[in-house]
N, C-alpha and C positions, 0 to 999 in steps of 0.2 A: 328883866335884865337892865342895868343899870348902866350908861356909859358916860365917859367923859367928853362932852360936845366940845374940848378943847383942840385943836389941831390948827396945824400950817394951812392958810386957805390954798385952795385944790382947787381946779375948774374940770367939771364932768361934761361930755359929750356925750349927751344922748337921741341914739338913732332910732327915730321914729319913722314906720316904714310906708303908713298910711296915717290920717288926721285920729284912726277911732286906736291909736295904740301908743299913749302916751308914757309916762314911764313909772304912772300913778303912785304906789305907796313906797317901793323904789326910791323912787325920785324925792317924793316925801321925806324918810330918812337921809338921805344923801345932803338932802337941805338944812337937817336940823344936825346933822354931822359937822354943819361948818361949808360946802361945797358949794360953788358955785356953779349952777347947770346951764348947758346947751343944749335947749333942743331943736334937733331938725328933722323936718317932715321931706321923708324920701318922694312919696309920691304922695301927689292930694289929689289924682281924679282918678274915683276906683275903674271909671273906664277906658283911663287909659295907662296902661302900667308901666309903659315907656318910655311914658314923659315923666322926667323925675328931674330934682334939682338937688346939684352936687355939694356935699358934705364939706364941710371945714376940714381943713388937714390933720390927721389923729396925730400927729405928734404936736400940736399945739395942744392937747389937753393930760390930764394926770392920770386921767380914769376913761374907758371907752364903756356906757351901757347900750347896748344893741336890745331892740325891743322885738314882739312877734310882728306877725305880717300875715296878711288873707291870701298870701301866694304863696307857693309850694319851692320847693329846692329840686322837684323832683321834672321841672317842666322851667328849665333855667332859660328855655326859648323866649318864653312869655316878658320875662323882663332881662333880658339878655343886654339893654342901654345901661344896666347901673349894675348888674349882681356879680358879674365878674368882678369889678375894679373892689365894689365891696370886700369880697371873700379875701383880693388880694391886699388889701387893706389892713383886713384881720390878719392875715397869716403875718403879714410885714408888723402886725403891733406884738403879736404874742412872739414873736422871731425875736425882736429885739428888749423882750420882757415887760413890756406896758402892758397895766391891767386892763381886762376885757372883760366883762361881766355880762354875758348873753341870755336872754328869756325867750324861751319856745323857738320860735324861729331864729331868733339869739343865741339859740346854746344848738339849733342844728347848724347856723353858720361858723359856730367857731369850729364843732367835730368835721367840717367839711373841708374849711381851710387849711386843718390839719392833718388829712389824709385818714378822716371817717367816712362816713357814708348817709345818702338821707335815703327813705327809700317812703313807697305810700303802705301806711300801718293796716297789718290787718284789723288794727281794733280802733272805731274812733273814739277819744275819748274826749266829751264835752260834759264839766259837770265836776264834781268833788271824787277825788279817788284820792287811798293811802299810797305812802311812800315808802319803802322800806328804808334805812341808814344802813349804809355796809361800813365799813372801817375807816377812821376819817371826816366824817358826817358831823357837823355841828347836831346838837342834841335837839335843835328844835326840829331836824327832818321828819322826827318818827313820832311828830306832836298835831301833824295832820288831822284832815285831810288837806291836800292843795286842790285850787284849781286848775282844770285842763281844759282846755279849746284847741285840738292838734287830728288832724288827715294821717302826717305823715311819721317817722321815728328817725332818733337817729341812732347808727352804732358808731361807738367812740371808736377815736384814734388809736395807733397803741401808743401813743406818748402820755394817754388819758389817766388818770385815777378816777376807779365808777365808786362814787359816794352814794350814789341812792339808786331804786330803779324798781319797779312795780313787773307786774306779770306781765304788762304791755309793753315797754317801752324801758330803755335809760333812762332815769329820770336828773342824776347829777353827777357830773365831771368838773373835774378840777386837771388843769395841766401848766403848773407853774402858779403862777400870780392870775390867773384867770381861771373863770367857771363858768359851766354853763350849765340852763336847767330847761327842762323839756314841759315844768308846771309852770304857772303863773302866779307869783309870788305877790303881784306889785297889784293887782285887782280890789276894788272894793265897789259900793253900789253905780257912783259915775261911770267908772270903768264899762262893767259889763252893760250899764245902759248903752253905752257906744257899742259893743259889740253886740247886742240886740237892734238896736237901731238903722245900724249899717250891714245887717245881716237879710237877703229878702226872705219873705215867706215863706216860698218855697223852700228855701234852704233849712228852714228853722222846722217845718211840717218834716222832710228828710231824714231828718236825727233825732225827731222827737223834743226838740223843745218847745216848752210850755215859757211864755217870756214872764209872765206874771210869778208864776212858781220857782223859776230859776231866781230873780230879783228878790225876790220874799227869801229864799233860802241863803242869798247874797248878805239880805238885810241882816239874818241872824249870825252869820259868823262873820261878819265884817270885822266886828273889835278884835276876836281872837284871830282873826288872819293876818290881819294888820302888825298886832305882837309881834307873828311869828315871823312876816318879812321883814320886820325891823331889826328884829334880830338874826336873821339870817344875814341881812346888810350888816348888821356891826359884828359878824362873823369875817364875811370875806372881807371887809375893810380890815378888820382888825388882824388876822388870823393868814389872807392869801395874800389879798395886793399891799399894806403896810403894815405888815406884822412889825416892823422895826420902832414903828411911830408910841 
């Protein structure tokens, strides 16, 4: 797909919620989009998830991208210093119609803020899974697989449109100029080497990953993943949040 990197410069905010969860291929297109990006790291010491440092104000920026997070929606105890003002943050951005564009933990804080729900999945899913497209769905949905790294699921709002969704889980919502998605779109080999790196052992022996074999399988769809979040990005820029442009 072919786009015009021609536009109004734009400044993106993006919410980074730990150092190993950047806004990778994302962020990438949004750059060669023309955008200018923020990003900020919610919390940088995995052990301590209360100590966080506070975001720039979302109405100073054009675009809000919210990234995942190694912490749950479902245990809002744990980081109860920053997740509230968060969620009301999102609700006051999408309330007043500024685009939000949420990944994994991203796309459960926005069904959250909006009166969905997060809950812990019966299925985890880590690793490559298909998507379905329901009505709605940019064409690159059902050109999978994506990547998943996700405990928990969310069910949308009803102010939601379900754009995609697998046997496990929603997988894409749209509710006005914002979306959110439950895969990880923005991934490629750096990426997941942070989320192997900052993952312990133990955790990785749990679920069955093999780090070598996951990275190697990274290695081979990274070009076609990349494609397909690019164009997912020049979907919702084009199509949700500045369809006018």
């Amino acid at each position: 797909m072919v786009r015009s990197v021609s536009q109004p410069v734009r400044r993106a905010l993006v919410i980074a919620h730990e150092p190993d969860g950047p806004s990778g291929q994302v962020g990438i297109r949004l750059a060669e989009r023309g955008y200018h990006l923020h990003t900020h790291v919610v919390t940088d010491d995995y052990d301590r998830p209360q100590a966080f440092i506070p975001w720039p104000a979302f109405e100073d920026f054009d675009l809000i991208v919210v990234m995942g997070s190694i912490r749950s929606l479902t245990d809002k105890d744990q980081i109860s210093s920053w997740i509230h003002n968060e969620i009301a943050d999102i609700r006051a951005a999408i309330e007043r119609n500024q685009p939000v564009l949420g990944v994994c933990f991203g796309g459960q804080l926005i069904a959250d803020a909006m009166g969905g729900s997060v809950e812990v999945s019966p299925t985890i899913e880590v690793g490559w899974y298909d998507v379905e497209p329901l009505d709605g769905a940019p064409d690159v949905i059902g050109d999978g697989p994506w990547f998943e790294w996700h405990h928990d699921r969310f069910h949308p709002p009803p102010s939601a449109e379900v754009l995609g969704r697998n046997e496990s889980s929603t997988q894409l919502i749209r509710i006005g100029r914002s979306v959110g998605t439950q895969f990880h779109p923005e991934v490629d080999v750096p990426h997941v080497e942070g989320f192997l790196r900052d993952s312990p052992p133990t955790y990785l022996d749990e679920v069955g990953i093999i780090a070598d074999d996951m990275i190697a399988e990274m290695r081979k769809r990274q070009a076609a993943n990349s494609r397909r979040c690019h164009d997912l990005v020049d979907w919702y820029l084009d199509e949700v949040a500045f369809p006018a442009d």
